[in-house]
N, C-alpha and C positions, 0 to 999 in steps of 0.2 A: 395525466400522469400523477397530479396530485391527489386524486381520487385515488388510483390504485395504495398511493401511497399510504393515506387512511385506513385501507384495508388492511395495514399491517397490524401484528398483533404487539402491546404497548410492551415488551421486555426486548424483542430487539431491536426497537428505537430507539428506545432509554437507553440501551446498554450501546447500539450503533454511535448516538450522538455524544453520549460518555466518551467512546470512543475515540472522538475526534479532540477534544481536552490540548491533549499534549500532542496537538500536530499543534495547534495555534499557541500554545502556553513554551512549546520550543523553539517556536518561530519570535516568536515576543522575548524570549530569553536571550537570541542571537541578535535580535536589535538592541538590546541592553548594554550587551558589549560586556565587556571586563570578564572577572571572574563567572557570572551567571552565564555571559554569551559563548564564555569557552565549554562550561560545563552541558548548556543546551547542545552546543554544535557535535559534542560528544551523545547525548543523553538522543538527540530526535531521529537520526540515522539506526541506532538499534532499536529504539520505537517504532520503527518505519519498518524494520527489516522484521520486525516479529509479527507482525500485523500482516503484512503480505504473506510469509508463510501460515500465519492462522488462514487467509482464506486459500491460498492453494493448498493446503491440506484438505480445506472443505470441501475441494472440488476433488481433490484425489478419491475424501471418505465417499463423497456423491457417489464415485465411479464405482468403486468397490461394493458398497450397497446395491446401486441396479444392474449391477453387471457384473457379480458375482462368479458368474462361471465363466467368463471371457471379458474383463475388462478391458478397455482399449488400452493398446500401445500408447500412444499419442498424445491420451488425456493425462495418465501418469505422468509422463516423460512432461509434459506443459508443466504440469504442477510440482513436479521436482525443477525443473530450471528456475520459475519463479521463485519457489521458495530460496533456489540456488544464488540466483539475481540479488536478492535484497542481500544477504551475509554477502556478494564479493562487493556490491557498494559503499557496506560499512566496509572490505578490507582495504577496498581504493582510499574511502577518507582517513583510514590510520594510517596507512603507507603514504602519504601526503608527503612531499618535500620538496624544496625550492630547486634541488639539482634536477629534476623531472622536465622531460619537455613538454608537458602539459599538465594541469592543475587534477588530479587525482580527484581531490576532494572536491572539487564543480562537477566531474565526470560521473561522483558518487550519488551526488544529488539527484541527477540526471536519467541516471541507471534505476532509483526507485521510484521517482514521479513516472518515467514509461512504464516499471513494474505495475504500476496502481492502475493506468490507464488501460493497459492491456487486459489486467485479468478483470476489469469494468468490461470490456469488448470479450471478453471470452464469458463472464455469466452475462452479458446481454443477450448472446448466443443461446445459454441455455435457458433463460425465462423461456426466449421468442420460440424455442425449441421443447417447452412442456416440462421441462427438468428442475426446473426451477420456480417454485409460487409466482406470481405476477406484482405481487407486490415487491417481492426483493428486488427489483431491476429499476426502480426509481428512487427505495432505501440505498440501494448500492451507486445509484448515481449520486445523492446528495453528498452520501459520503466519500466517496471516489472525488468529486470536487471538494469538499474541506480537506482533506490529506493530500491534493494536488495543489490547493491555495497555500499549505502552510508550506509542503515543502518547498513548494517555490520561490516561497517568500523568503527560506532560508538561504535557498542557492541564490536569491540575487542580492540578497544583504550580505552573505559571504563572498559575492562575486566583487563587492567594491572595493 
């Protein structure tokens, strides 16, 4: 896998590991606490939710592009609920409040580490399936785990 990984071409690397910045740089700001940690815990959730829909859009443009005259039902319809997923996880963390009978803003967390995981299992799919370069599906795993370490690191420093 790290071979294929080499085979990638050096600007979406650079620009994939950039990427990853403010998953770890939000997650370090919500361990900080005080004003930085409020301002992260606000700032990484729509960090998260924009990034998700960047790549299900990529997968919608993918559809669009080879399947032009008959795109699939289903691949659309994936790539709009992801993209949907990450904006109602940021709504769950602003809607956050003690009168609630469960903690919104943990559910929030939650709701975008499965988004990243999923749409990692859905371009695994299409490397394995010819759709995708061979090398994106081991760039997409590295990063799919730094945006899965950082948010999680969020939801369990905000879980305490």
């Amino acid at each position: 896998m790290l071979r294929q990984l080499s085979e990638a071409p050096g600007t979406p690397l650079l620009l994939g590991f950039a990427g990853l910045v403010p998953f770890f740089a939000g997650a370090f700001g919500i361990a900080l606490g005080g004003q930085a940690g409020l301002q992260a815990a606000n700032f990484l959730p729509i960090y998260a939710a924009v990034v998700l829909s960047f790549l299900a859009g990529g997968r919608w443009t993918t559809e669009i592009v080879l399947r032009a005259d008959a795109p699939r039902t289903g691949v659309l319809m994936l790539a709009v609920l992801l993209s949907l997923s990450g904006w109602f996880a940021v709504l769950l963390q602003v809607w956050n409040r003690p009168d609630l009978p469960f903690d919104t803003e943990l559910a929030g967390w939650g709701i975008l580490i499965a988004g990243f995981v999923i749409q990692y299992l859905w371009d695994r799919g299409a490397v394995r399936g010819g759709t995708l370069p061979r090398w994106y599906l081991p760039l997409r795993l590295v990063l799919t785990l730094g945006a899965v370490i950082g948010l999680g690191a969020a939801l369990a420093i905000r879980a305490m």
